[in-house]
TIKE-257841 format. One record per residue: residue number from 1; x negated, y, z negated of N, C-alpha, C in turn. Coordinates in Angstrom, 3 decimals. Layout:
+-----+----------+----------+----------+----------+----------+----------+----------+----------+----------+
:  nr :      n.x :      n.y :      n.z :     ca.x :     ca.y :     ca.z :      c.x :      c.y :      c.z :
+-----+----------+----------+----------+----------+----------+----------+----------+----------+----------+
: NUM :        X :        Y :        Z :        X :        Y :        Z :        X :        Y :        Z :
...
+-----+----------+----------+----------+----------+----------+----------+----------+----------+----------+
This chain:
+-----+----------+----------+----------+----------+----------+----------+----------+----------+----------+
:  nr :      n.x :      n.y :      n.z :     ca.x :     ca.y :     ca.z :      c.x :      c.y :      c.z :
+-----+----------+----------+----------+----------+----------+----------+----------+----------+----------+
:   1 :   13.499 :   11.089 :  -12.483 :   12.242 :   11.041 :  -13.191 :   11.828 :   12.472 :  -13.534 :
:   2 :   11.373 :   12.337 :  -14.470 :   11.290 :   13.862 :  -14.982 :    9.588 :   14.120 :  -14.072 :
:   3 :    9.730 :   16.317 :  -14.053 :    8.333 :   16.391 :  -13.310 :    6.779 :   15.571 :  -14.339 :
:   4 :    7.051 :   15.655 :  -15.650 :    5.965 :   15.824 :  -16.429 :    5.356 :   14.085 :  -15.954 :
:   5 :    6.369 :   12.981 :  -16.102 :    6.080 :   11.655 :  -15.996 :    5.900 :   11.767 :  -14.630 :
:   6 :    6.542 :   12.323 :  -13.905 :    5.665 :   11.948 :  -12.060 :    4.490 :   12.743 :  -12.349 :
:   7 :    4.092 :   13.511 :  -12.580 :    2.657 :   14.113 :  -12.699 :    1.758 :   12.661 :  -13.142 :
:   8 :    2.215 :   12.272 :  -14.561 :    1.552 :   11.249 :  -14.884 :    1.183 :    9.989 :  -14.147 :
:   9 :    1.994 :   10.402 :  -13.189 :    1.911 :    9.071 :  -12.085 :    1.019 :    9.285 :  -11.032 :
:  10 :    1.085 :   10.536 :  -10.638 :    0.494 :   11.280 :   -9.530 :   -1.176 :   10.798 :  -10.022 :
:  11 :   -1.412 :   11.766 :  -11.213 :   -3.046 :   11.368 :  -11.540 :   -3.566 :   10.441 :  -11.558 :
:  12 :   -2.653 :    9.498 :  -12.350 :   -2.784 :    7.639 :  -12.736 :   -3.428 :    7.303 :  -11.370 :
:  13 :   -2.726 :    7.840 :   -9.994 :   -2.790 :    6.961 :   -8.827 :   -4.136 :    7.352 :   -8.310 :
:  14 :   -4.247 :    8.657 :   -8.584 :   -5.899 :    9.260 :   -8.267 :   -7.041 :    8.895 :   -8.692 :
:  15 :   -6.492 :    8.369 :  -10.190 :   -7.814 :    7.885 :  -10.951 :   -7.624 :    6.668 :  -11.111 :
:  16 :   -6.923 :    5.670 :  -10.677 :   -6.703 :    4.165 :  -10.348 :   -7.676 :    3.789 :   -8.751 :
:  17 :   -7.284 :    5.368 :   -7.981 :   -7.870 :    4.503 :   -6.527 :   -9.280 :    4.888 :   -6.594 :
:  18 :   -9.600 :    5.555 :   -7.627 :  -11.134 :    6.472 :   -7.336 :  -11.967 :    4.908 :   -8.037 :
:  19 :  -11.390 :    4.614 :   -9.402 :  -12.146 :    3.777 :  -10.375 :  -11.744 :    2.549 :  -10.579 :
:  20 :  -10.261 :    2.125 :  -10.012 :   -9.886 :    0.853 :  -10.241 :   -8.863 :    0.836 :  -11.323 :
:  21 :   -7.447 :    0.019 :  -11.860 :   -6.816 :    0.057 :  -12.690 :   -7.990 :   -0.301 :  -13.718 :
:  22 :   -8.702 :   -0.913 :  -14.374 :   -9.644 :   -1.588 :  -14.811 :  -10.808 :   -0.879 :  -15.192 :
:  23 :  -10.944 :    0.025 :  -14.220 :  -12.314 :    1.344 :  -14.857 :  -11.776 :    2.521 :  -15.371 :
:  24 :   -9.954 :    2.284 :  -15.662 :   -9.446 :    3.908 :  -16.856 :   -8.801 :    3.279 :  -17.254 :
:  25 :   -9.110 :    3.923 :  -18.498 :   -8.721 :    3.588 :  -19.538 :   -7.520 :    4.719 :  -20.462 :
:  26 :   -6.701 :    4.163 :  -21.343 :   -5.462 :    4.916 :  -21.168 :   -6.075 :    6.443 :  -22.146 :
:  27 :   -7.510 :    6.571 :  -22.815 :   -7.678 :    7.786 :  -23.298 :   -8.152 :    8.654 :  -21.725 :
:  28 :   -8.911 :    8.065 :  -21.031 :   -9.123 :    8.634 :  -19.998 :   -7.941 :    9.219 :  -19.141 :
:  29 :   -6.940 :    8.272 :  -19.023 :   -5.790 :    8.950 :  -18.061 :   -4.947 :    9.900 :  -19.257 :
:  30 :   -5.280 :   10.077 :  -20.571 :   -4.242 :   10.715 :  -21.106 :   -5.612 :   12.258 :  -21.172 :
:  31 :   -6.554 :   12.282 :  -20.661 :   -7.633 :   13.218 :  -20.662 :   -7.376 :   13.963 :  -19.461 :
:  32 :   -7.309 :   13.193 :  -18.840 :   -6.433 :   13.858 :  -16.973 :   -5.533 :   14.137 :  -16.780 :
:  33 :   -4.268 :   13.970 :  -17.721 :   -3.339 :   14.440 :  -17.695 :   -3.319 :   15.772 :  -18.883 :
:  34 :   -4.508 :   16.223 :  -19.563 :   -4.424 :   17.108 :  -20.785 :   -4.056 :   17.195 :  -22.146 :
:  35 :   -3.492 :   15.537 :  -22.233 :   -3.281 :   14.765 :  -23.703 :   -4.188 :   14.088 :  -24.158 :
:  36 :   -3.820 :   13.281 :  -25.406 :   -4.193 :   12.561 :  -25.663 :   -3.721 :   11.445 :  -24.917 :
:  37 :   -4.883 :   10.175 :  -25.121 :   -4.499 :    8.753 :  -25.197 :   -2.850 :    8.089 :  -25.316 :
:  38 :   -3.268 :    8.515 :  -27.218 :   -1.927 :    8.000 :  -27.697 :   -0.347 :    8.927 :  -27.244 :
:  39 :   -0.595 :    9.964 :  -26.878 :    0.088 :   10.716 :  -26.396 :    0.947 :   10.268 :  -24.770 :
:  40 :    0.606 :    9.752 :  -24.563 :    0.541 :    9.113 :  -23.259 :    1.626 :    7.993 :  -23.850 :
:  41 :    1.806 :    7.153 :  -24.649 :    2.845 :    6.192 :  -25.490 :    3.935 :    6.829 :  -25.008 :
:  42 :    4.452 :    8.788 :  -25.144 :    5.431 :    9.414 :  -25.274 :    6.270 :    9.002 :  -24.044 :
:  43 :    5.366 :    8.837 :  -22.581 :    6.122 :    8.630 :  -21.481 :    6.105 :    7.411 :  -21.180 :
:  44 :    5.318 :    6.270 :  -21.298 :    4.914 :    5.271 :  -21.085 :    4.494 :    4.264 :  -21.996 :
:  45 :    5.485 :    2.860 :  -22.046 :    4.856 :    1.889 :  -23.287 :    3.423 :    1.562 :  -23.194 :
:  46 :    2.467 :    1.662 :  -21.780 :    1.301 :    0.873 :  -21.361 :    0.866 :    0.963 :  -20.524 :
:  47 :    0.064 :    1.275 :  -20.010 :   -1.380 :    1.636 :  -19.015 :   -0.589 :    0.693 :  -18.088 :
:  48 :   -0.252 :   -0.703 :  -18.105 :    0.453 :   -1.775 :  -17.326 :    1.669 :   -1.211 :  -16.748 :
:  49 :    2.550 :   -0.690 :  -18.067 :    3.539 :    0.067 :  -17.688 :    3.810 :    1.599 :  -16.054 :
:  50 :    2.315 :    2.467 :  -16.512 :    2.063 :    3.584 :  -15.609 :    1.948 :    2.613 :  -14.035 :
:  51 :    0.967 :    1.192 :  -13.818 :    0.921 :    0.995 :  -12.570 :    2.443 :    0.387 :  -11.965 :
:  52 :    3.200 :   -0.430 :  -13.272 :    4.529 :   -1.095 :  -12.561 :    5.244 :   -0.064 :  -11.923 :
:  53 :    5.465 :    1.278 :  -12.747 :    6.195 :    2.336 :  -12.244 :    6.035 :    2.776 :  -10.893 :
:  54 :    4.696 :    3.162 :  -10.868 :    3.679 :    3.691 :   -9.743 :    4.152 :    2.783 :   -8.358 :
:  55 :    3.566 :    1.565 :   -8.601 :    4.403 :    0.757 :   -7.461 :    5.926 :    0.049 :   -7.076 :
:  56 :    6.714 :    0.306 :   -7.836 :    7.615 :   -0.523 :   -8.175 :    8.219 :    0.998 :   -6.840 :
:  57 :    8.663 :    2.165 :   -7.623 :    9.130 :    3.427 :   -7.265 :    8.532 :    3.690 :   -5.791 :
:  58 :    7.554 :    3.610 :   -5.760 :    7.027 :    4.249 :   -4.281 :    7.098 :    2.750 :   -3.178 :
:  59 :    7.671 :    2.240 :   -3.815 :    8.342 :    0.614 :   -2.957 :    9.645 :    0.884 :   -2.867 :
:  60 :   10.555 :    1.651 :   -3.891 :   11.890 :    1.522 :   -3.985 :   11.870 :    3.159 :   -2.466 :
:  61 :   11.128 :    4.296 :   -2.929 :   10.963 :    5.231 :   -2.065 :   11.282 :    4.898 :   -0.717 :
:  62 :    9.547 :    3.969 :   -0.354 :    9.592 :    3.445 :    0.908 :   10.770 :    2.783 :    1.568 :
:  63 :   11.667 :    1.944 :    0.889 :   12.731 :    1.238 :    1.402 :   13.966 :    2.223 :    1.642 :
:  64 :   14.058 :    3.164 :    0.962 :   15.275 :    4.055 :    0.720 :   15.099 :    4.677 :    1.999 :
:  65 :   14.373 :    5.562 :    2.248 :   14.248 :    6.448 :    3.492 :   13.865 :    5.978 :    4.708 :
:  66 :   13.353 :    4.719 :    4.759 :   13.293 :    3.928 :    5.744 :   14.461 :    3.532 :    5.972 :
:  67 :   15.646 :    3.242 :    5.304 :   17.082 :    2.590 :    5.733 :   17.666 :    3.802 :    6.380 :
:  68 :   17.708 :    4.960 :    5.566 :   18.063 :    5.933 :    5.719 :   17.645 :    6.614 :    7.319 :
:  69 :   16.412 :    6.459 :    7.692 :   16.186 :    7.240 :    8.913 :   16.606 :    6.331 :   10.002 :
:  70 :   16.414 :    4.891 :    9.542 :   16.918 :    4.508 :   11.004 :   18.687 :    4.317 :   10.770 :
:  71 :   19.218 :    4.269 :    9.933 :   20.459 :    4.472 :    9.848 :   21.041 :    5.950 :   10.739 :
:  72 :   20.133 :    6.671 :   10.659 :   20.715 :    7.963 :   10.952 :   20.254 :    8.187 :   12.466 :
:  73 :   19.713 :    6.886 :   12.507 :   19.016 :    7.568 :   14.240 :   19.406 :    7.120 :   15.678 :
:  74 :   19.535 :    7.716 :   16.585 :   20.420 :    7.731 :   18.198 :   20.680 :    6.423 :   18.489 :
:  75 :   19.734 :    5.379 :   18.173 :   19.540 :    4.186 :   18.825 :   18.321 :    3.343 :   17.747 :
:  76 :   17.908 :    2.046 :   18.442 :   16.996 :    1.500 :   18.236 :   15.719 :    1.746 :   18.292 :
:  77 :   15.357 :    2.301 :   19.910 :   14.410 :    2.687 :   19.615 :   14.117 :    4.262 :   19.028 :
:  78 :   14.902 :    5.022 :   19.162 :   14.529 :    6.460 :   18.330 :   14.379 :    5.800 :   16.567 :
:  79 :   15.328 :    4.623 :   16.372 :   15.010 :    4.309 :   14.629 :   13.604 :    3.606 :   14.354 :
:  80 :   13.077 :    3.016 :   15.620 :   11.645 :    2.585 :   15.500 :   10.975 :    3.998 :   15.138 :
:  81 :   10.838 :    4.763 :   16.265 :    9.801 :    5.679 :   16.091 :   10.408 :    7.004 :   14.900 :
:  82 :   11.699 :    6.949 :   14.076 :   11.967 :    7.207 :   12.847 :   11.238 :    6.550 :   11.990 :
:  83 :   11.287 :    5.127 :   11.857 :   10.165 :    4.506 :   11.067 :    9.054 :    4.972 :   10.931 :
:  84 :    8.461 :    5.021 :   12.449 :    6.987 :    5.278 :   12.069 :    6.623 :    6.266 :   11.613 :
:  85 :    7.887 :    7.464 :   11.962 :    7.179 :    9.151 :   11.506 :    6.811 :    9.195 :    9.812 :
:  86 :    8.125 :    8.393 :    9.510 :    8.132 :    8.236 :    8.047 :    6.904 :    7.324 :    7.278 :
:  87 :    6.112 :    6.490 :    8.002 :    5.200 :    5.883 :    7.184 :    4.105 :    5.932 :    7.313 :
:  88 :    3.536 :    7.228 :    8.311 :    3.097 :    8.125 :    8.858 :    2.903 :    9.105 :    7.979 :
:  89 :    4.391 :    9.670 :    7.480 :    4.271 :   10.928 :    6.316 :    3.545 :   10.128 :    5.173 :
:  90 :    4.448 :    9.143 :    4.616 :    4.049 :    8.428 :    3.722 :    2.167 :    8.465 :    3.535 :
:  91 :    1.941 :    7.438 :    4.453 :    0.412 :    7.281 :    4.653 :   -0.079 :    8.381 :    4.423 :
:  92 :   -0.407 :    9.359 :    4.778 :   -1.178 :   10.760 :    4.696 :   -0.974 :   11.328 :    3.227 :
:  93 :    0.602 :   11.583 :    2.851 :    0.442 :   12.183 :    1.724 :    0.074 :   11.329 :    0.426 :
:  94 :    0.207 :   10.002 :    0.717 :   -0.080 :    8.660 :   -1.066 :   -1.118 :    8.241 :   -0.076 :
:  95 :   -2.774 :    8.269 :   -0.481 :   -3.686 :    7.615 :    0.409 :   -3.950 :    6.816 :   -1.063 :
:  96 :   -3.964 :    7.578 :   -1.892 :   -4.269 :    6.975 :   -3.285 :   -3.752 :    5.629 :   -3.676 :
:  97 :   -2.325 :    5.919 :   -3.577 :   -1.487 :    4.835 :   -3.681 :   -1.824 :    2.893 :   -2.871 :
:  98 :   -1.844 :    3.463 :   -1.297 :   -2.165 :    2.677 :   -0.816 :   -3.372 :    2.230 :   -1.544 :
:  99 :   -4.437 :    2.679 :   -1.583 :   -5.128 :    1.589 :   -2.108 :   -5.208 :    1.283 :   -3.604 :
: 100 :   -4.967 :    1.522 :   -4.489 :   -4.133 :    1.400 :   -5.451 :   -3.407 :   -0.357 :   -5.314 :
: 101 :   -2.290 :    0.314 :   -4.169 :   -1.630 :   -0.584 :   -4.126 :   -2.450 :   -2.250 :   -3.502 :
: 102 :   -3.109 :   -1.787 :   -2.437 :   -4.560 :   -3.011 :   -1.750 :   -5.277 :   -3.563 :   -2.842 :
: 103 :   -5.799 :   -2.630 :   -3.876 :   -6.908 :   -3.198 :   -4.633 :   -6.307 :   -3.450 :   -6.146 :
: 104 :   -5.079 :   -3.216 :   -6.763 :   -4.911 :   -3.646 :   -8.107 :   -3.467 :   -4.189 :   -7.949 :
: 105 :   -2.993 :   -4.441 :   -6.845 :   -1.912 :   -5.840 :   -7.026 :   -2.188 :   -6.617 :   -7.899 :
: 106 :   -3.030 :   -7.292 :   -7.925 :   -3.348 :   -8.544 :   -9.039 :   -3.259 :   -7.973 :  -10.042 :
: 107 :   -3.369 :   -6.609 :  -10.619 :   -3.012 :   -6.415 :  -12.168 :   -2.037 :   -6.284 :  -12.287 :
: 108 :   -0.728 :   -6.102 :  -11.824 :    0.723 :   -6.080 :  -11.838 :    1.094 :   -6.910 :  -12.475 :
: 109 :    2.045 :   -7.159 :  -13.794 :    2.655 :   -8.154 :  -14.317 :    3.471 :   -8.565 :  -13.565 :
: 110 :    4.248 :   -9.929 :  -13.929 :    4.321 :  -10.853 :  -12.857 :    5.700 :  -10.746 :  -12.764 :
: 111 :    6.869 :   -9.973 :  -13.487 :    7.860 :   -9.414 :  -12.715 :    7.920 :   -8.378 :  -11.664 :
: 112 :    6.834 :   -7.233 :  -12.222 :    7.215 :   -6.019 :  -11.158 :    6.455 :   -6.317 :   -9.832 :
: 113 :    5.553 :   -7.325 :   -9.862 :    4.982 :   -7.950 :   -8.342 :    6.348 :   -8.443 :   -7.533 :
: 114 :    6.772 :   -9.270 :   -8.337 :    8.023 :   -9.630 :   -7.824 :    8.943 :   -8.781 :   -7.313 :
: 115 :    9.124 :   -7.582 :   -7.923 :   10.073 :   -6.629 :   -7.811 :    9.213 :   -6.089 :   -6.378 :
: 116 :    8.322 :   -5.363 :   -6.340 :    7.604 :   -5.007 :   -5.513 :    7.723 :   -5.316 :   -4.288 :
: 117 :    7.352 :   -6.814 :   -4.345 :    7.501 :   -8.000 :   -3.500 :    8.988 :   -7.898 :   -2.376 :
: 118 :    9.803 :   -8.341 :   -3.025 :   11.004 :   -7.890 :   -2.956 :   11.428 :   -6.465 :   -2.302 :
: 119 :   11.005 :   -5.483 :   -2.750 :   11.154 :   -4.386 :   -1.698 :   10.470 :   -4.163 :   -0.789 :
: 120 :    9.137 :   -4.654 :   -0.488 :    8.323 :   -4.790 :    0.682 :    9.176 :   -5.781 :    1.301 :
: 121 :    9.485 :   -6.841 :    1.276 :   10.235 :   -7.732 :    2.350 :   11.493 :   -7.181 :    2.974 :
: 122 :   11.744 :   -6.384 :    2.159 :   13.712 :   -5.212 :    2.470 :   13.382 :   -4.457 :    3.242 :
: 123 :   11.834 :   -3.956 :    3.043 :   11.449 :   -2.628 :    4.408 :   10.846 :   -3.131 :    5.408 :
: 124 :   10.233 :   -4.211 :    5.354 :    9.764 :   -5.043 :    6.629 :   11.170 :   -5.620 :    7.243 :
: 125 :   11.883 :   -5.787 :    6.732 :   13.644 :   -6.089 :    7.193 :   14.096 :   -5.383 :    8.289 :
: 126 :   13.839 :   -3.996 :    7.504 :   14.568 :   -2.991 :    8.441 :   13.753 :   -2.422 :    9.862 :
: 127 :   12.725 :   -2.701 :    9.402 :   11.611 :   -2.308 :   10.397 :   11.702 :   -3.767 :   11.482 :
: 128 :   11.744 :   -4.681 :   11.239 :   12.013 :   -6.103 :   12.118 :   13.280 :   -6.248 :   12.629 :
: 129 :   14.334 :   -5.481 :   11.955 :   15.861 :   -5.770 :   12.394 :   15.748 :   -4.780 :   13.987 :
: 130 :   15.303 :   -3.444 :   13.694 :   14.920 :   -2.678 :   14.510 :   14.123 :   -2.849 :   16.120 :
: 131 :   13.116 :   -3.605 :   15.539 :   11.818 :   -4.417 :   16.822 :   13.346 :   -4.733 :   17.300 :
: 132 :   14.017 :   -6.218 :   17.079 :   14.436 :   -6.735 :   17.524 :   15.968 :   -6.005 :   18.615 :
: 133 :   16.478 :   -5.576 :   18.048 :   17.023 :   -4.619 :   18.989 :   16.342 :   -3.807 :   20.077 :
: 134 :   14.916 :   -3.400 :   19.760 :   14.588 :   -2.633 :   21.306 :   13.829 :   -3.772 :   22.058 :
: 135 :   13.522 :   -4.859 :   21.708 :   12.713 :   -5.966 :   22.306 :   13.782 :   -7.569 :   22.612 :
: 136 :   14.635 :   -7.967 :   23.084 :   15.692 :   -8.877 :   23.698 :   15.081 :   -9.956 :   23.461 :
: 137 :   15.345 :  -10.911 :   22.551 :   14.671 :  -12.370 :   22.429 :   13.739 :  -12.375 :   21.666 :
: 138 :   13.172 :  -11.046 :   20.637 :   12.554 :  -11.344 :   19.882 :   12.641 :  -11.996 :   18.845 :
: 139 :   11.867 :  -13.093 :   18.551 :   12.027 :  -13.580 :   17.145 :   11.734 :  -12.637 :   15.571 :
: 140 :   12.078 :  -13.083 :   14.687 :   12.427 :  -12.304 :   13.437 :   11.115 :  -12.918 :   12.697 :
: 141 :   10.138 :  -13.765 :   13.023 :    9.009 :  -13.710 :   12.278 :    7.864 :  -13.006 :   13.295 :
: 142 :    8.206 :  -13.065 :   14.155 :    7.563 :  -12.397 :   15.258 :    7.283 :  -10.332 :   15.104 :
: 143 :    8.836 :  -10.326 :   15.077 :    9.601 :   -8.798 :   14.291 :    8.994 :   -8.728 :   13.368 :
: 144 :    8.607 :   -9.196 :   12.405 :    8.181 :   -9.079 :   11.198 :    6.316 :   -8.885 :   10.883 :
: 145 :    6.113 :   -9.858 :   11.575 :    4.131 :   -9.955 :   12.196 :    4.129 :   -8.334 :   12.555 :
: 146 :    4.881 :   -7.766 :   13.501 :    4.813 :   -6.641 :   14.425 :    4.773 :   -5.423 :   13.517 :
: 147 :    5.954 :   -5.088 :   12.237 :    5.938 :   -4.732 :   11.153 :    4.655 :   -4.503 :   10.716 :
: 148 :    4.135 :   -5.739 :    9.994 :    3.048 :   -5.685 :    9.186 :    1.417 :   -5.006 :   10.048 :
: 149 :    1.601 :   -5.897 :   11.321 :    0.553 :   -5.108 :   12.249 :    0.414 :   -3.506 :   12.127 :
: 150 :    1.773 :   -3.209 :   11.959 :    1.994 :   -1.384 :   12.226 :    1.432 :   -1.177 :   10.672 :
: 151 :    1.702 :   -2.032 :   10.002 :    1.592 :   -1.062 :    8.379 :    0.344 :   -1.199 :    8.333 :
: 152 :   -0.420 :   -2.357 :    8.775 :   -1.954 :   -2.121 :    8.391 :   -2.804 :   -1.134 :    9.045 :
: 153 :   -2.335 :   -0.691 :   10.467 :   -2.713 :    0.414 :   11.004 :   -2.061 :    1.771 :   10.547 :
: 154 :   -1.391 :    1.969 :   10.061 :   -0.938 :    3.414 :    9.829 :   -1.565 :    3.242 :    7.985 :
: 155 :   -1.255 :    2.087 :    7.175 :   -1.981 :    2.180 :    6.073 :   -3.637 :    2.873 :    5.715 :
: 156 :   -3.945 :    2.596 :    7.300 :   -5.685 :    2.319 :    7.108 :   -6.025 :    4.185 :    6.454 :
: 157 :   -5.255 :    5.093 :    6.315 :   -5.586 :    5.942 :    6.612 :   -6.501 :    6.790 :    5.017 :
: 158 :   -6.849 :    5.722 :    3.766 :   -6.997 :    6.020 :    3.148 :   -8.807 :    6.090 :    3.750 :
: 159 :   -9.265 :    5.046 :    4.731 :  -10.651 :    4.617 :    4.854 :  -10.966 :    4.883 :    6.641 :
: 160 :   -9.484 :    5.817 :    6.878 :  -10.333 :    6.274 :    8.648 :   -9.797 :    7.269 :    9.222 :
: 161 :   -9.230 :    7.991 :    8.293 :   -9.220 :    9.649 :    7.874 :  -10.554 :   10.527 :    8.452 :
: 162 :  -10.707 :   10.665 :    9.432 :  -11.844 :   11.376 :   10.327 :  -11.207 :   12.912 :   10.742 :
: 163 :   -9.615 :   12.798 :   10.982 :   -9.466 :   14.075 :   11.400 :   -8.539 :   14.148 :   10.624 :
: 164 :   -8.654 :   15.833 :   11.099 :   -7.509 :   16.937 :   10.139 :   -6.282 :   15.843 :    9.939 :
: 165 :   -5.547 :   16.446 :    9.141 :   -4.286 :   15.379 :    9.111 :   -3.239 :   15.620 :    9.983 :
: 166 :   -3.075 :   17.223 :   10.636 :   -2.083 :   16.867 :   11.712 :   -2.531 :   15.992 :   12.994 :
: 167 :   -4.054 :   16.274 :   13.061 :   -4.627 :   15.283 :   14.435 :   -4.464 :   13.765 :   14.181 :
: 168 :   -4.693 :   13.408 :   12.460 :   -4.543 :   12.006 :   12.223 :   -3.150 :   11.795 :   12.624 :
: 169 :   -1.854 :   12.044 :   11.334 :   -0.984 :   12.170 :   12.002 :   -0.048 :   11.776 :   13.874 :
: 170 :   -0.341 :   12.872 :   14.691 :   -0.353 :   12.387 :   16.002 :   -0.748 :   11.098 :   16.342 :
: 171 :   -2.107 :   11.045 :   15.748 :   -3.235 :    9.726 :   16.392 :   -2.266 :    8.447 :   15.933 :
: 172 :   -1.898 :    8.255 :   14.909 :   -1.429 :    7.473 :   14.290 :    0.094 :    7.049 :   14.648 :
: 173 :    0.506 :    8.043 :   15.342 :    2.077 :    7.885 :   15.335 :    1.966 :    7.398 :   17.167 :
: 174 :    1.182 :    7.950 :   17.356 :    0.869 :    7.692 :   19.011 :    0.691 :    6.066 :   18.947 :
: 175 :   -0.407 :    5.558 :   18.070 :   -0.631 :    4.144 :   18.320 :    0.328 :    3.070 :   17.942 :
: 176 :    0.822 :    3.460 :   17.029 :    1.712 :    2.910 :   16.359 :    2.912 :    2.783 :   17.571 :
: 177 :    3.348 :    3.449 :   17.587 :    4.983 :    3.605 :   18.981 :    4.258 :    3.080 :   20.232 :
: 178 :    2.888 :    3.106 :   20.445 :    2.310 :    2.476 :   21.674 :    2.012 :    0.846 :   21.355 :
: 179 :    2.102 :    0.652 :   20.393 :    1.697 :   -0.738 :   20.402 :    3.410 :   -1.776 :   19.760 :
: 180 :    4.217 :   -1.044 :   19.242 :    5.617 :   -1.471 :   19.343 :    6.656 :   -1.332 :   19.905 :
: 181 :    6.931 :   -0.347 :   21.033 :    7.395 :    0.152 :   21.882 :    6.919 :   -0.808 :   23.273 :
: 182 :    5.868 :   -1.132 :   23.543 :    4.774 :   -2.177 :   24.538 :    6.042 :   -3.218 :   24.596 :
: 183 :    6.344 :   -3.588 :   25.821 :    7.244 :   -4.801 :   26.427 :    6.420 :   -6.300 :   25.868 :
: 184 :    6.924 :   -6.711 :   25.314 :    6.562 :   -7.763 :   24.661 :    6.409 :   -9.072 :   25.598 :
+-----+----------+----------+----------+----------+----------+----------+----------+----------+----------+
């Protein structure tokens, strides 16, 4: 992806989570980016187009380096708490995104939800394949509940962001490995 179109993405996500996909409008995001409107056509067929990208990519992201770290890591549980560092980083640096992603799902056309869809279930995969190896007899919808529990707590961080971000950070990675790591 070229830098100029991730820029365009970057802002999109700033001024999507500040106002809503729905309260900018594509002269506005081509005003934040230092173009025009129609100028904005050059990288993108459609305002629809900027959010499929936006989420589609930072879904394909999330899944990639999530396979990747626990692929690369000592064991099971060091690939758990690989997970979490990573969605941890994630969380802190896209707060935008996340909610973005919470509050304008429903404007997503109804392939790239799908697509979306689809890579959220591949990273809850890997993150549940994982549970289940450091936890003996766990079930895989169970693995999966446990997953989503962690993402809504390490997600939250767009709305409970109180401290610096290396203290959040810690706080976050602490609860997270304390509440999936916990003998089931």
């Amino acid at each position: 992806m070229s830098p100029r179109r991730q820029q365009i993405l970057d802002i999109a996500a700033d001024l999507f989570a500040q106002r809503g996909f729905h309260g900018v409008s594509v002269a506005d995001l081509g005003a934040a980016c230092g173009i025009s409107g129609p100028a904005l056509y050059k990288h993108f067929p459609s305002k629809d187009a900027v959010l499929a990208e936006m989420l589609v990519s930072i879904s394909e992201e999330l899944l990639a380096v999530g396979r990747q770290r626990a692929g690369t890591a000592a064991g099971p549980t060091d690939a758990v708490a690989a997970l979490v560092e990573w969605h941890v980083e994630f969380a802190l640096a896209h707060r935008a995104l996340i909610v973005v992603q919470d509050r304008d799902w429903s404007s997503l056309a109804d392939d790239a939800r799908e697509q979306v869809r689809a890579l959220q279930r591949a990273y809850v995969d890997v993150w549940a394949g994982q549970l289940r190896l450091v936890h003996e007899g766990l079930g895989l919808d169970r693995a999966r509940a446990m997953a989503h529990v962690a993402f809504g707590l390490l997600n939250s961080t767009p709305h409970s962001s109180l401290l610096p971000d290396d203290q959040m950070h810690e706080l976050l990675r602490d609860m997270a490995l304390g509440a999936l790591l916990s003998p089931r």
